[in-house]
ZABA-998725 format. One record per atom (N, C-alpha, C, O): residue number from 1; chain; z, y, x. Coordinates in pm, 1 decimal, decimal comma, padded with zeros to 6 digits. Example, Ala and Ser with C-alpha at 12.3 -4.5 7.8 and 13.67 -1.06 7.14 Angstrom:
2
(gumi 1 A (00780,0 -00569,0 01319,0)) (gumi 1 A (00780,0 -00450,0 01230,0)) (gumi 1 A (00780,0 -00330,0 01320,0)) (gumi 1 A (00846,5 -00331,9 01423,6)) (gumi 2 A (00708,0 -00225,0 01285,0)) (gumi 2 A (00714,0 -00106,0 01367,0)) (gumi 2 A (00787,0 00003,0 01290,0)) (gumi 2 A (00803,9 00113,8 01340,9)) 
***
This chain:
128
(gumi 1 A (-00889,7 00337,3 -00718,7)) (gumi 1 A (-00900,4 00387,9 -00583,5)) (gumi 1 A (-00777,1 00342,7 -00505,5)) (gumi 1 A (-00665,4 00363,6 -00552,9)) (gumi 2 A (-00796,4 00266,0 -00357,4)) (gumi 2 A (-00684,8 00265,2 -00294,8)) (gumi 2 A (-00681,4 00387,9 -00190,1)) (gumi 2 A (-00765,6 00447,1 -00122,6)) (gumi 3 A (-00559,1 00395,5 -00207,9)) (gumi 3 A (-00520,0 00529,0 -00118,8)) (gumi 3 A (-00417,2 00459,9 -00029,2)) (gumi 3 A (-00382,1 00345,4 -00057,7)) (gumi 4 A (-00367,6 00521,9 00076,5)) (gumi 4 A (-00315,5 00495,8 00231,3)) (gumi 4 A (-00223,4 00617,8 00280,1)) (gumi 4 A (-00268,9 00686,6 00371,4)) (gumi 5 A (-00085,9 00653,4 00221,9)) (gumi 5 A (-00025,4 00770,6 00311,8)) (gumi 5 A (00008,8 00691,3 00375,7)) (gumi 5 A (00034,3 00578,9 00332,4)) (gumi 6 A (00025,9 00743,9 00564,8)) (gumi 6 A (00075,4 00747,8 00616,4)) (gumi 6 A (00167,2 00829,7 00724,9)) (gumi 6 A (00149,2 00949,3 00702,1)) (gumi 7 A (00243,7 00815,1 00816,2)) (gumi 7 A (00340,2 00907,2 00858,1)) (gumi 7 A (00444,7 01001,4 00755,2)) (gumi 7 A (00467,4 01122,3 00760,1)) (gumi 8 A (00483,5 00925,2 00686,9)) (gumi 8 A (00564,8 01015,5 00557,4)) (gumi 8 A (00682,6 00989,6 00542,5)) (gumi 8 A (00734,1 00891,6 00596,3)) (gumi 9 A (00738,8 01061,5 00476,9)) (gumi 9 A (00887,3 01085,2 00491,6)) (gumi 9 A (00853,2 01044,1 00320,6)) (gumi 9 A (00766,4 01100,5 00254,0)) (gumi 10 A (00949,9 00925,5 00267,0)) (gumi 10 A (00929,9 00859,8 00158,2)) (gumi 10 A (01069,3 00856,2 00077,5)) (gumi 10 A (01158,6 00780,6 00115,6)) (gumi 11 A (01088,5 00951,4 -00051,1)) (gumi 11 A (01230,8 00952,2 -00093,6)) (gumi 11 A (01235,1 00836,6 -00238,0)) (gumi 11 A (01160,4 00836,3 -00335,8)) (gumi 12 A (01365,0 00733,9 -00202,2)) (gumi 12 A (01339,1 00640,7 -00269,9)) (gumi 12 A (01465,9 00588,8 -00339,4)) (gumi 12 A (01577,7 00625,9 -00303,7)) (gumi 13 A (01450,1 00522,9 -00415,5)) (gumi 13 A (01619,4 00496,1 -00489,9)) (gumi 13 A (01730,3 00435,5 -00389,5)) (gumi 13 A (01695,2 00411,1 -00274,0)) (gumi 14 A (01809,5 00420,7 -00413,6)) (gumi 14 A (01947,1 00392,7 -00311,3)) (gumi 14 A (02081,6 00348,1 -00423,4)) (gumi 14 A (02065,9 00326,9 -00543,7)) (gumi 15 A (02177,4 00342,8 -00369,0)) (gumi 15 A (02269,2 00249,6 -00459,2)) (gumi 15 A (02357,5 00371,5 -00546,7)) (gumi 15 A (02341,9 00492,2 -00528,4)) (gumi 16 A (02445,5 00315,1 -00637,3)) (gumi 16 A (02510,7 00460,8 -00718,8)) (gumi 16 A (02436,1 00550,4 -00769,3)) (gumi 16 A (02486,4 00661,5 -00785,6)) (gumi 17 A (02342,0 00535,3 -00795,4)) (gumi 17 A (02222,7 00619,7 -00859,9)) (gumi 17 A (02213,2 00760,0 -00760,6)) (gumi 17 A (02243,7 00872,7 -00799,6)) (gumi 18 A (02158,7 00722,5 -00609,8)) (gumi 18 A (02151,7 00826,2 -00528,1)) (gumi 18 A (02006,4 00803,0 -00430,6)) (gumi 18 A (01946,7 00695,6 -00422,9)) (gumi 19 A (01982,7 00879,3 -00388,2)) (gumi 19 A (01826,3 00874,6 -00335,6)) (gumi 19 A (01851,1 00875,9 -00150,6)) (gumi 19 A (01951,3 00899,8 -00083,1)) (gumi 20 A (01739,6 00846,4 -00120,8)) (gumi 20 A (01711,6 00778,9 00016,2)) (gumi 20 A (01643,9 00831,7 00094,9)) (gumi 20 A (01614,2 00921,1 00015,7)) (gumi 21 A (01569,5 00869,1 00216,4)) (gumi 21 A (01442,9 00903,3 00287,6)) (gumi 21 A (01438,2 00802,7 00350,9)) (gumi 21 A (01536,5 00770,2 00417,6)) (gumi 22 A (01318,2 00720,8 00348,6)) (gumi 22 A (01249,2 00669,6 00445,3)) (gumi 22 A (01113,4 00675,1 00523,8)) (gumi 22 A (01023,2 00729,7 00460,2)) (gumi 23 A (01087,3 00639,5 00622,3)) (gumi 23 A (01004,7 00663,1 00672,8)) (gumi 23 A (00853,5 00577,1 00678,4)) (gumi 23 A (00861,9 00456,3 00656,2)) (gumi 24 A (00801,9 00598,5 00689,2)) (gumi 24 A (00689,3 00474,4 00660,1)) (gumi 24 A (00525,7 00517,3 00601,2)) (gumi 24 A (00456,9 00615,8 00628,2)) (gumi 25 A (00504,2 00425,8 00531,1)) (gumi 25 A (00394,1 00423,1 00439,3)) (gumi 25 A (00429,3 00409,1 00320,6)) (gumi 25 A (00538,0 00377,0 00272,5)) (gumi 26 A (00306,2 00441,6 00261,7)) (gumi 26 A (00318,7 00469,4 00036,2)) (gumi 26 A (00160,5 00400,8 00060,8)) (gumi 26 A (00068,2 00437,7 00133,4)) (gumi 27 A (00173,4 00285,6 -00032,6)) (gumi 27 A (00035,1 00249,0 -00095,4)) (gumi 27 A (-00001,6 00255,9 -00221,0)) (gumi 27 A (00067,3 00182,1 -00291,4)) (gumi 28 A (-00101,5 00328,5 -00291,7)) (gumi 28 A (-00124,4 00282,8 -00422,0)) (gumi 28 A (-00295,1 00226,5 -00418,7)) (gumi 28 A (-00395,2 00276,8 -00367,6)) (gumi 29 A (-00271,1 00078,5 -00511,0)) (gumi 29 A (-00353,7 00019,0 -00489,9)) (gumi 29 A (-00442,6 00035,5 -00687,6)) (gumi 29 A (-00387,4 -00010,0 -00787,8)) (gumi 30 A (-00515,9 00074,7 -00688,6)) (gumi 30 A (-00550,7 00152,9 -00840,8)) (gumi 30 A (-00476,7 00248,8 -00871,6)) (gumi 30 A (-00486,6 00356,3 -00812,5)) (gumi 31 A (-00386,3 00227,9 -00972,4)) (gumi 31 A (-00324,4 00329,3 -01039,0)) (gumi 31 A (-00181,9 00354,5 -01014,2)) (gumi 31 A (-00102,1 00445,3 -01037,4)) (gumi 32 A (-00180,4 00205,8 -00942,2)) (gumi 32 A (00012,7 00148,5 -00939,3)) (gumi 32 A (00045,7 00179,4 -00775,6)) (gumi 32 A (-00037,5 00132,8 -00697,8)) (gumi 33 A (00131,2 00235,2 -00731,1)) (gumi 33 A (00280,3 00240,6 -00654,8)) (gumi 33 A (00266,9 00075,1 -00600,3)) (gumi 33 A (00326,4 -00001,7 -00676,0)) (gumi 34 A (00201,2 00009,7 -00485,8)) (gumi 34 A (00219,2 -00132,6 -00460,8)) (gumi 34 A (00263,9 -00171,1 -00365,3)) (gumi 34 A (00291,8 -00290,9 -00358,9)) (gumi 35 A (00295,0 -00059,9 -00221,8)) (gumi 35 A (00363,5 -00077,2 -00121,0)) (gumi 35 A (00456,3 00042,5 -00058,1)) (gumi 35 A (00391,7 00131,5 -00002,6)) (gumi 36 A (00590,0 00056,1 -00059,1)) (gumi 36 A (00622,2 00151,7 00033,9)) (gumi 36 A (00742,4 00029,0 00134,7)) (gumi 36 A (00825,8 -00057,2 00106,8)) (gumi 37 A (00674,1 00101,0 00278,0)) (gumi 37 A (00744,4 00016,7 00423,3)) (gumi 37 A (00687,4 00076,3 00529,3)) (gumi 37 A (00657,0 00193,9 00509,2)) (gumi 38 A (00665,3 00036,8 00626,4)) (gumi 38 A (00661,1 00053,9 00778,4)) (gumi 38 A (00523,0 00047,8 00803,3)) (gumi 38 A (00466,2 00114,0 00890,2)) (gumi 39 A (00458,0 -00047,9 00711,3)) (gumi 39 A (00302,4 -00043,3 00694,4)) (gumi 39 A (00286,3 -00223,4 00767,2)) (gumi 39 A (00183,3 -00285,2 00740,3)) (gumi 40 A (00394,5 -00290,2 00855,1)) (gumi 40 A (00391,5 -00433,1 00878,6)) (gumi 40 A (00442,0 -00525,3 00827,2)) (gumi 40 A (00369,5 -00623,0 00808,4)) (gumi 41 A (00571,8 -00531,7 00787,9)) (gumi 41 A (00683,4 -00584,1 00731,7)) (gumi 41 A (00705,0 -00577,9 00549,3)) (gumi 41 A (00747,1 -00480,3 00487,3)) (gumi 42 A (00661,9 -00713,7 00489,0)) (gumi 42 A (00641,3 -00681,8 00351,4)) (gumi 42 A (00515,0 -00671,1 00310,7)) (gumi 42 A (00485,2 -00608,8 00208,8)) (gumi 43 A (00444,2 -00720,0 00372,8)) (gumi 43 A (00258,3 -00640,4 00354,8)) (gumi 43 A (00215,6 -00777,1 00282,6)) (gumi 43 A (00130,6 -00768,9 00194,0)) (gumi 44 A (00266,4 -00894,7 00313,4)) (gumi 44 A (00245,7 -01025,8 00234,4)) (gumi 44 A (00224,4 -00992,8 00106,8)) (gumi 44 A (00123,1 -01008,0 00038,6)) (gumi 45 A (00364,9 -00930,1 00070,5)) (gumi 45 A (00388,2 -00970,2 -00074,5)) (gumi 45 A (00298,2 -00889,0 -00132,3)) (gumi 45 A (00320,2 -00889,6 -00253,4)) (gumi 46 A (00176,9 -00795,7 -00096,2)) (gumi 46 A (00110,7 -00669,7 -00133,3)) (gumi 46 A (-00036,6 -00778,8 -00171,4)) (gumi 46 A (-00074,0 -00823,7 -00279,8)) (gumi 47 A (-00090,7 -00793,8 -00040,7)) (gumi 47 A (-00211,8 -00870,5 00004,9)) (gumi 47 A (-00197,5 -01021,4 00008,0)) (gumi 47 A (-00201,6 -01072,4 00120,0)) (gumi 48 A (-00181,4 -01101,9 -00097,3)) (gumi 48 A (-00170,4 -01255,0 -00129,4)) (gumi 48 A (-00301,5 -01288,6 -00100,6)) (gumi 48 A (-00392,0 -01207,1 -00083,3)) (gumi 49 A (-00312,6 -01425,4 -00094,9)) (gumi 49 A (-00411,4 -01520,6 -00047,8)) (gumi 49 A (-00517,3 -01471,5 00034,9)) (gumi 49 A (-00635,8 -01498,6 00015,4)) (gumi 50 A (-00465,6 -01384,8 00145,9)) (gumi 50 A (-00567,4 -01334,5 00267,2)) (gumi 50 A (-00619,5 -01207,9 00185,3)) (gumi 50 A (-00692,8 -01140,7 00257,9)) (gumi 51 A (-00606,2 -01155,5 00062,5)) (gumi 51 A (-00656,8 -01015,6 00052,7)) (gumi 51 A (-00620,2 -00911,6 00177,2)) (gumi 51 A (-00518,3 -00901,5 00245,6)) (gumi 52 A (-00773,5 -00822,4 00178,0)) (gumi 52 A (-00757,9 -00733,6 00231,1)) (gumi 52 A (-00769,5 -00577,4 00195,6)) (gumi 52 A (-00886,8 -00546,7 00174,1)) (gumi 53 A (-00697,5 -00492,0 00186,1)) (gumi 53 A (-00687,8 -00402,3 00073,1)) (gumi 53 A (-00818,7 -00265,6 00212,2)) (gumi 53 A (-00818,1 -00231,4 00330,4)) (gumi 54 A (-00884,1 -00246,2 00115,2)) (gumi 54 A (-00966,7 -00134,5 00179,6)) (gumi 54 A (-00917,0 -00044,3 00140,6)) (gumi 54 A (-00849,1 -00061,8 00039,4)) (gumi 55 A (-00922,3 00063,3 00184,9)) (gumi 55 A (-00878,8 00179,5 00187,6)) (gumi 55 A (-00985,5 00309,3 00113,7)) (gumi 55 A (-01088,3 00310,3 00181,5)) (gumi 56 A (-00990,3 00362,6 00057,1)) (gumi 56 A (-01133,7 00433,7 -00010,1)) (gumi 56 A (-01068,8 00573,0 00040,0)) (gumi 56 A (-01144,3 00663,9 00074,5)) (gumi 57 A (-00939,3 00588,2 00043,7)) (gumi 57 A (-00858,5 00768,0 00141,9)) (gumi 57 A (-00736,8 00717,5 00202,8)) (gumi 57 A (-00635,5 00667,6 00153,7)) (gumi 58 A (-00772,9 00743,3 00324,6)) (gumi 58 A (-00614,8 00750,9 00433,6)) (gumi 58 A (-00575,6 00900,9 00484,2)) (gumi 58 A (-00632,7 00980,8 00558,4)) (gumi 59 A (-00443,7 00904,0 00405,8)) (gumi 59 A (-00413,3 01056,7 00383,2)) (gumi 59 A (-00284,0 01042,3 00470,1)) (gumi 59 A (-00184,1 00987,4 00423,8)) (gumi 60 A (-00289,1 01106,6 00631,5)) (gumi 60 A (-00179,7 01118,8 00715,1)) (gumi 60 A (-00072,6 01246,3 00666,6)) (gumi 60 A (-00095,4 01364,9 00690,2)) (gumi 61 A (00057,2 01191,2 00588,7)) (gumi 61 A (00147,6 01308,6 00572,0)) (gumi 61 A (00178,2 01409,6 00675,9)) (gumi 61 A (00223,4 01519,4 00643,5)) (gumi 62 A (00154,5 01376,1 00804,9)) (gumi 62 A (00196,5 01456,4 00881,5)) (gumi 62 A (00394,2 01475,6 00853,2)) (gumi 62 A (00463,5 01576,8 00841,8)) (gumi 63 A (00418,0 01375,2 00851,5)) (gumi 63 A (00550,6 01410,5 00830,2)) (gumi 63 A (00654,9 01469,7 00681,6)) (gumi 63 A (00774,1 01496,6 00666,7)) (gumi 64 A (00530,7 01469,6 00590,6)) (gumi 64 A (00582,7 01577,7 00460,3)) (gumi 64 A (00658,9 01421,3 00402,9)) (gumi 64 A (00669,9 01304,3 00439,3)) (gumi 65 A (00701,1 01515,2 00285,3)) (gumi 65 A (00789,6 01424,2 00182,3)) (gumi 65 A (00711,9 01392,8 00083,3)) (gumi 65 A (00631,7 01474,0 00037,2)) (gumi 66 A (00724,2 01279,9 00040,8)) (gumi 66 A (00617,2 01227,8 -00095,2)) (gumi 66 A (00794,0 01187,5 -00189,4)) (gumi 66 A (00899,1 01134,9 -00152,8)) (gumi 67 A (00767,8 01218,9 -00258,0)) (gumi 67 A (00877,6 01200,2 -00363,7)) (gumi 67 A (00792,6 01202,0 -00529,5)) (gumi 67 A (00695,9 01276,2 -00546,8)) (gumi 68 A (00840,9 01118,4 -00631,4)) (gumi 68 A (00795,4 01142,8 -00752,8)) (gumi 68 A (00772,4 01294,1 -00858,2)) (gumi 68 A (00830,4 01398,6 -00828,7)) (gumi 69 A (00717,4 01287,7 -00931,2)) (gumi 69 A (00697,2 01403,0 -01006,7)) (gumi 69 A (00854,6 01439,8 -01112,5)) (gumi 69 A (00879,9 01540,2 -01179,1)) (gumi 70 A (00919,7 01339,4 -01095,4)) (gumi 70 A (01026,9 01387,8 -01187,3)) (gumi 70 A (01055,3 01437,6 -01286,2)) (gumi 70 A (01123,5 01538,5 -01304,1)) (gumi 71 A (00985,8 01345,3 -01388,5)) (gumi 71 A (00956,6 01351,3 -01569,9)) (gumi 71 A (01066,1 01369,8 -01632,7)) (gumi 71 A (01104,0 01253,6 -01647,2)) (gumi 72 A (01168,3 01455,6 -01695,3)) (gumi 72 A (01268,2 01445,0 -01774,3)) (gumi 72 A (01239,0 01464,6 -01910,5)) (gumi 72 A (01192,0 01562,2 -01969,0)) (gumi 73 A (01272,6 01362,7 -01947,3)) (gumi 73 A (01253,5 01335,3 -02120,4)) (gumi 73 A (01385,4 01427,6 -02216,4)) (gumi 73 A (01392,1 01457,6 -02335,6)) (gumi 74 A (01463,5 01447,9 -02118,3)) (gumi 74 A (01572,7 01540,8 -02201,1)) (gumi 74 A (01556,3 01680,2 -02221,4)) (gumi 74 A (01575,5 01756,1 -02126,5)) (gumi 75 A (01528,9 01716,7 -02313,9)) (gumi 75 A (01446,3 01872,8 -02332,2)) (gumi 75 A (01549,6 01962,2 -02449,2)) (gumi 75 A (01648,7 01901,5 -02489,8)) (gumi 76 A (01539,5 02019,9 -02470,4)) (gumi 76 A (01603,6 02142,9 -02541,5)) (gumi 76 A (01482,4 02211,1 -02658,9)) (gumi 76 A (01493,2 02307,4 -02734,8)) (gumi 77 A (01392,5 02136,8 -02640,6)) (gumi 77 A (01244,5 02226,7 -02721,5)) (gumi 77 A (01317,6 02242,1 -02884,8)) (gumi 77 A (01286,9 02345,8 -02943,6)) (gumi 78 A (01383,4 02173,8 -02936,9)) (gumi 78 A (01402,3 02215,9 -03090,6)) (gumi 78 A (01495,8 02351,8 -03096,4)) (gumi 78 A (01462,5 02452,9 -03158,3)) (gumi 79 A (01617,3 02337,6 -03022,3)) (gumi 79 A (01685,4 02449,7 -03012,5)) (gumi 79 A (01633,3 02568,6 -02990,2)) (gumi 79 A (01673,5 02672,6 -03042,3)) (gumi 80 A (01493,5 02553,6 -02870,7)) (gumi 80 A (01462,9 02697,8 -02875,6)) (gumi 80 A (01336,6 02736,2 -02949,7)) (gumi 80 A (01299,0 02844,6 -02994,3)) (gumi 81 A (01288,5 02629,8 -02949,7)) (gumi 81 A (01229,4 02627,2 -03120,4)) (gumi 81 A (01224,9 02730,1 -03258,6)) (gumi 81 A (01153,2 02806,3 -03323,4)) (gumi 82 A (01355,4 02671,0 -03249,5)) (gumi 82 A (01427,6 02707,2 -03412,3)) (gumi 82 A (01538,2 02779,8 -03390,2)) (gumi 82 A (01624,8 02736,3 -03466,2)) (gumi 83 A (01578,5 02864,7 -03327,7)) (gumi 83 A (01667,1 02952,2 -03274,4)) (gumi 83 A (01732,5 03031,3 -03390,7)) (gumi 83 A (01846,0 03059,0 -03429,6)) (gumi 84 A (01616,9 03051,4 -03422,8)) (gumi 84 A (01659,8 03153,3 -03544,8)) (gumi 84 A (01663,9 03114,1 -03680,2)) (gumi 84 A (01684,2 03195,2 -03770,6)) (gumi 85 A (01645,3 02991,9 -03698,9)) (gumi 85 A (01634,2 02941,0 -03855,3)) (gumi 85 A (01774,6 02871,8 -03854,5)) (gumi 85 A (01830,6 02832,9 -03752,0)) (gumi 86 A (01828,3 02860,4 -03990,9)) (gumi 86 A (01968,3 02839,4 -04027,0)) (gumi 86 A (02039,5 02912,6 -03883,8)) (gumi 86 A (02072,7 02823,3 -03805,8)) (gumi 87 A (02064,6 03023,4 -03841,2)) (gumi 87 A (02186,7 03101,6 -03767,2)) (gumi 87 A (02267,9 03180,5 -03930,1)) (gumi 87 A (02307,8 03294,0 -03903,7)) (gumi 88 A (02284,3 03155,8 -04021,4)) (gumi 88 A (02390,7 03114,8 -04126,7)) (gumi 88 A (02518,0 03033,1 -04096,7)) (gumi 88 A (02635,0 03053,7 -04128,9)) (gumi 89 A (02448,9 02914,6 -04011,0)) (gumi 89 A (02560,9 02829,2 -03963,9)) (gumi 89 A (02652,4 02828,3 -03810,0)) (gumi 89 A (02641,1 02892,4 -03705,5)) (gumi 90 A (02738,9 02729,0 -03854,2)) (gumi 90 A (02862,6 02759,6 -03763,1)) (gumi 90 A (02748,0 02674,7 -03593,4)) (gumi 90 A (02716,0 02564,2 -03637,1)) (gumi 91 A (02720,6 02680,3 -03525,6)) (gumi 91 A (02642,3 02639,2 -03415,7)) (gumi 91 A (02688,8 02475,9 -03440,3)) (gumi 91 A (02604,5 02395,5 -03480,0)) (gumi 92 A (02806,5 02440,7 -03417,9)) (gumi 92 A (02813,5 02284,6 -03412,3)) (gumi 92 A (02759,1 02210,8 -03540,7)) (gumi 92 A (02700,5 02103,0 -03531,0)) (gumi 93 A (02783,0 02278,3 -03670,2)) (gumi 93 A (02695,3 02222,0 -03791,2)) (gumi 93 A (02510,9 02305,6 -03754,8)) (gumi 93 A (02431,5 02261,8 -03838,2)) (gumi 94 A (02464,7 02373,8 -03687,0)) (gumi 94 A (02359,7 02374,7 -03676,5)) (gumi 94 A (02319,4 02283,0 -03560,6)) (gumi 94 A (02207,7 02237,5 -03584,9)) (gumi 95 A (02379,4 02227,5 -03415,3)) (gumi 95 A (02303,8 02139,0 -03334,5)) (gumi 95 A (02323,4 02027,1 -03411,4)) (gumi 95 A (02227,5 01950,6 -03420,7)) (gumi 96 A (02409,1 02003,9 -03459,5)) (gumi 96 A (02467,9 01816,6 -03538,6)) (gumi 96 A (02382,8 01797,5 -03636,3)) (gumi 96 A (02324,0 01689,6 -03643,1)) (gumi 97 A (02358,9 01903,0 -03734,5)) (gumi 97 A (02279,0 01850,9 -03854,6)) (gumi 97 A (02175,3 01900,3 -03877,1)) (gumi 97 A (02099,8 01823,6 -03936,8)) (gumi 98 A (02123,4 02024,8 -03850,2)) (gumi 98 A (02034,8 02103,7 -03882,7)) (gumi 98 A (01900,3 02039,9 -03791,3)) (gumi 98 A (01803,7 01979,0 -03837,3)) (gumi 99 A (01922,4 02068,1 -03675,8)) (gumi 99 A (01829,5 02054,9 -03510,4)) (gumi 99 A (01789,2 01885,5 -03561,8)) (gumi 99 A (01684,5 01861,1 -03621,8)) (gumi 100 A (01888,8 01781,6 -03527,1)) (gumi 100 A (01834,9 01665,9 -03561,9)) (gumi 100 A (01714,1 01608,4 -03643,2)) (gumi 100 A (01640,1 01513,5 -03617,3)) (gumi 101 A (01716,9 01703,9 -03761,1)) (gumi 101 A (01667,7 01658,0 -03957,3)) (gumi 101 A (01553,3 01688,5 -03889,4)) (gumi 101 A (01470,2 01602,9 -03859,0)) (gumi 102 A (01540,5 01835,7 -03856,4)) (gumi 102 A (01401,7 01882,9 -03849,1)) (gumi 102 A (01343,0 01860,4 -03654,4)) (gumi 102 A (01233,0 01838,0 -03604,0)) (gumi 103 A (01412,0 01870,6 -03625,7)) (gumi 103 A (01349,3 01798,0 -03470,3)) (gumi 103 A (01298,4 01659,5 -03483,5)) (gumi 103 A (01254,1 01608,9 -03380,4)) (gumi 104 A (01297,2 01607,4 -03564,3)) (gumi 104 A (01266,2 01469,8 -03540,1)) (gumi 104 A (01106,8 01459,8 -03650,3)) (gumi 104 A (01023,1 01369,6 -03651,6)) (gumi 105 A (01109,2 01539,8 -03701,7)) (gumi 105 A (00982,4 01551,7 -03836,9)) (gumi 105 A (00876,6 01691,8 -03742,8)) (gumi 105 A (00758,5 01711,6 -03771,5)) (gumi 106 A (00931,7 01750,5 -03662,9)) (gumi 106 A (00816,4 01897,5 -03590,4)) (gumi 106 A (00802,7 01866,9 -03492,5)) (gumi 106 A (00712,4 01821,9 -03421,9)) (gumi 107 A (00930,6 01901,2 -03483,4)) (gumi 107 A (00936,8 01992,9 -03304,5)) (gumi 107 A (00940,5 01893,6 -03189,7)) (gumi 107 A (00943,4 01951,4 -03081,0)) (gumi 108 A (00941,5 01739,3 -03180,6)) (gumi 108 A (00985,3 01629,7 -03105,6)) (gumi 108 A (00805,1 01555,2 -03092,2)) (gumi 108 A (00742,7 01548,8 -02986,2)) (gumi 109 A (00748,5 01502,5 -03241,5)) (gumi 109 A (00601,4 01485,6 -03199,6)) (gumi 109 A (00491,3 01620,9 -03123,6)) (gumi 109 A (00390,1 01602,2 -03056,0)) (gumi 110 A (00555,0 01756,3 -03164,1)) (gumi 110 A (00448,1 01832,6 -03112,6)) (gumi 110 A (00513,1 01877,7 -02983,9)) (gumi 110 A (00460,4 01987,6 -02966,9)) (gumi 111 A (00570,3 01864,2 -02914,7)) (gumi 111 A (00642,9 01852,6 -02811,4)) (gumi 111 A (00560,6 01765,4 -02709,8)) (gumi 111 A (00509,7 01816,8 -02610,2)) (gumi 112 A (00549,8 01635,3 -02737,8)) (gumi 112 A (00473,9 01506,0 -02675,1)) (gumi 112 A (00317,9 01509,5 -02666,4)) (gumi 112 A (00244,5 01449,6 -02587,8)) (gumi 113 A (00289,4 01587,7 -02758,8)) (gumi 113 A (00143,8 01667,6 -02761,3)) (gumi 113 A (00136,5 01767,3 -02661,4)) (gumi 113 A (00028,7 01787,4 -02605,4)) (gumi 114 A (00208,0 01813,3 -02640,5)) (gumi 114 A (00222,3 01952,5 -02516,1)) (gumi 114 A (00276,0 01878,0 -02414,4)) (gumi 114 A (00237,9 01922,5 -02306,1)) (gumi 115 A (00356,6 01772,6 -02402,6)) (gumi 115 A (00371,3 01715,6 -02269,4)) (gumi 115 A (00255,8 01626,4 -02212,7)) (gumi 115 A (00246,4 01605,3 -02091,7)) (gumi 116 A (00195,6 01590,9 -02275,7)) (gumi 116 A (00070,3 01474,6 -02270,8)) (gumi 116 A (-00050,3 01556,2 -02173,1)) (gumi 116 A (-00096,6 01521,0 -02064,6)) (gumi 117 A (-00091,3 01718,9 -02284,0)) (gumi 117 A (-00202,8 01742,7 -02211,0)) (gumi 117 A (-00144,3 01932,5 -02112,5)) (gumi 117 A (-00198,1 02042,9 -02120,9)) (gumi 118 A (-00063,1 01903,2 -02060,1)) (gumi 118 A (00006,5 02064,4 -02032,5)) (gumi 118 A (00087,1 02048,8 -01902,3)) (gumi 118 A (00108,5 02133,1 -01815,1)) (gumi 119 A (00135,9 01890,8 -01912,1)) (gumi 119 A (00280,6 01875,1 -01798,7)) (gumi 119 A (00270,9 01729,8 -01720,0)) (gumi 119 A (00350,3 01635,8 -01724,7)) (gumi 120 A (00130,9 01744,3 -01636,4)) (gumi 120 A (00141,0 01599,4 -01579,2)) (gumi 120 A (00127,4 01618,2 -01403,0)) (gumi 120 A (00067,4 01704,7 -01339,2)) (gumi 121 A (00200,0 01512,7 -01360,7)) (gumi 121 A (00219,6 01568,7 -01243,8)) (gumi 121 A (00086,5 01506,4 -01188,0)) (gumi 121 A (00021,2 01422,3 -01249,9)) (gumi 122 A (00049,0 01562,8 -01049,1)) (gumi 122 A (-00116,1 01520,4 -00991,6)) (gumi 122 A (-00088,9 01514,1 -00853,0)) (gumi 122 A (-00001,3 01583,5 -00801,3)) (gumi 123 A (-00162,5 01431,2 -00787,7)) (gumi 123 A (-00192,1 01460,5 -00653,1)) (gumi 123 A (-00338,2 01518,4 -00605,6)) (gumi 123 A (-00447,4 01469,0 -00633,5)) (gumi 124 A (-00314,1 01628,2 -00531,7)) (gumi 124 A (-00415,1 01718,1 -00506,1)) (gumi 124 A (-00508,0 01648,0 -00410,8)) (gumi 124 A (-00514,9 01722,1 -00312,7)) (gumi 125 A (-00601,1 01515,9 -00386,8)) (gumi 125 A (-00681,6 01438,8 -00333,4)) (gumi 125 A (-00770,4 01526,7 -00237,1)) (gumi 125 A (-00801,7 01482,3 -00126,6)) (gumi 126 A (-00814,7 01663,4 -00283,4)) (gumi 126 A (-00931,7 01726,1 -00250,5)) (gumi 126 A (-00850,2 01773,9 -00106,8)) (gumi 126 A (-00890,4 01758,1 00008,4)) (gumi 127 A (-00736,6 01830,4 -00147,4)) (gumi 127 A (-00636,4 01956,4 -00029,7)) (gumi 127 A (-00564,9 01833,6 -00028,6)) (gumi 127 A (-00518,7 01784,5 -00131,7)) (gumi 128 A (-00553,5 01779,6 00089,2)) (gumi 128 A (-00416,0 01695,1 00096,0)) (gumi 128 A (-00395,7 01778,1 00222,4)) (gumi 128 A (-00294,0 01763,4 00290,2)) 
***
C-alpha cells in the first residue's frame, strides 16, 4: 500500500546523535519509509524512469508529529525475571555471572517471543 502524509511535522536524525523537526511529507511506498521532504525537491530519486507513485491513502497530519515507534533492544527482562533466584549472592557476582549463564539459555529467547507478538508499534489507518 502507498500511503501519502502530508502537512506534518516530521522528527528526523540530525548530527551528534540528536533529532530534528521537519516539515513536509512522509512517503511509504509498500512497507518501506521511501520519501521524507517538501513533497517537490528529491521526488526524482523516489519515482525513477517517469514512475508515478499512486497513492491508495492520503492522510493530511494536520500539523501532528510522525516520529518512529522507538524499539529499544536494551531491556532488563532477566533481572526482573529472576529476582529472586541466587539472592545468596553478593548483587555484582549475581548481574556478572549468574543473570548472563541463564539469560542467555530462558529469559532472552522468550523475551523475543513476547516482543514479536505483544510490542509492535502500528499505525492506526482506520482513525487517522
Amino acid at each position: 500500500m502507498n500511503i501519502r502524509f502530508y502537512n506534518a511535522k516530521i522528527l528526523v536524525p540530525a548530527e551528534n546523535h540528536k533529532f530534528q523537526i521537519t516539515e513536509g511529507e512522509l512517503w511509504v511506498k509498500g512497507k518501506e519509509i521511501c520519501y521524507i521532504g517538501d513533497g517537490k525537491t528529491g521526488v526524482d530519486a523516489v519515482c525513477k524512469n517517469g514512475e508515478v507513485l499512486v497513492w491508495e491513502r492520503e492522510i493530511d497530519a494536520k500539523g501532528n508529529l510522525l516520529m518512529p515507534g522507538f524499539k529499544d533492544a536494551h531491556t532488563h527482562t532477566a533481572m526482573t525475571f529472576l529476582r529472586s533466584y541466587a539472592d545468596d549472592l553478593p548483587l555484582q557476582d549475581w548481574l556478572n555471572q549468574f543473570i548472563p549463564d541463564i539469560s542467555s539459555v530462558l529469559v532472552t529467547p522468550l523475551f523475543c517471543v513476547f516482543v514479536v507478538f505483544a510490542t509492535l508499534s502500528t499505525i492506526d489507518l482506520d482513525n487517522e
